[in-house]
N, C-alpha and C positions, 0 to 999 in steps of 0.2 A: 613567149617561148621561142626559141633560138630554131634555126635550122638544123641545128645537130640534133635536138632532140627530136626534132621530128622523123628526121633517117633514123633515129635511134628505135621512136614508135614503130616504122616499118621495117626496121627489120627483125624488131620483137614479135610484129603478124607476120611475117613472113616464117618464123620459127616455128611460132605456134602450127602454123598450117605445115608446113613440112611433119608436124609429128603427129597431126589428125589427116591420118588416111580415110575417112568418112566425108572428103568436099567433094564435091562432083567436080569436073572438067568445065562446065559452066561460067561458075564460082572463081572456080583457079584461073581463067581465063581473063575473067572481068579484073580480077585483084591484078592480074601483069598487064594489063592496060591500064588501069587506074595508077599503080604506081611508075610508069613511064609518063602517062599524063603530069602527074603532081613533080616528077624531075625535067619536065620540059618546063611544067610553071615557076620551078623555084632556080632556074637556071635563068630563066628569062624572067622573072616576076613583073618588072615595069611594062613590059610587053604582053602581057597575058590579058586576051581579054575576054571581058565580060562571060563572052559564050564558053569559053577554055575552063573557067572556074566556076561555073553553074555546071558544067558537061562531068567536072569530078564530084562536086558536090552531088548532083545526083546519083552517080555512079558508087557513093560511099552511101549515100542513104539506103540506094538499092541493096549492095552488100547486106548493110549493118539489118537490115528486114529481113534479110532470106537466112540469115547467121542468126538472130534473134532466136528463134523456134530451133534451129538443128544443130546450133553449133551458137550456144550462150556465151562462152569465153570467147571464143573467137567475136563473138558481137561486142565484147566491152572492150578487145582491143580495136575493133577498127571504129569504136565509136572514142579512145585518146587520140586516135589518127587526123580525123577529123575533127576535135579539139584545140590538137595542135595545127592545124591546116589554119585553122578561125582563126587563132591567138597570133597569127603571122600576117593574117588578110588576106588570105585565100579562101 
């Protein structure tokens, strides 16, 4: 999967969430870290290390867990996020 797609995945979560006014401040919070994390890794990809790309990868597991229960759409989108995060090696 290309890098466009995967800006293309968040900015399709980022859409979704703009139109469910039911995320807490939390949630919102964690998702605008995560994806400045994942545009520091894909600007820097050879430089990223270990800890950088375990630090999102959790930070998307955590999401897609607390989204799972309260917010199911929003969970299968940031579970292609993280998809497409894998299919690039991150």
């Amino acid at each position: 999967m290309e890098q466009n797609e995967l800006t293309a995945k968040l900015s399709q979560l980022h859409t979704e969430l703009a139109k469910t006014h039911e995320v807490d401040a939390e949630s919102l919070d964690l998702l605008r870290k995560l994806t400045a994390d994942i545009g520091r890794l894909l600007d820097g990809k050879d430089d990223a290390g270990d800890e950088d790309t375990e630090g999102v990868a959790s930070g998307l597991k955590d999401l897609l867990l607390k989204f799972e229960s309260e917010h199911p759409e929003l969970a299968i989108t940031v579970g292609k996020v993280a998809d497409a995060l894998a299919s690039i090696g991150i």
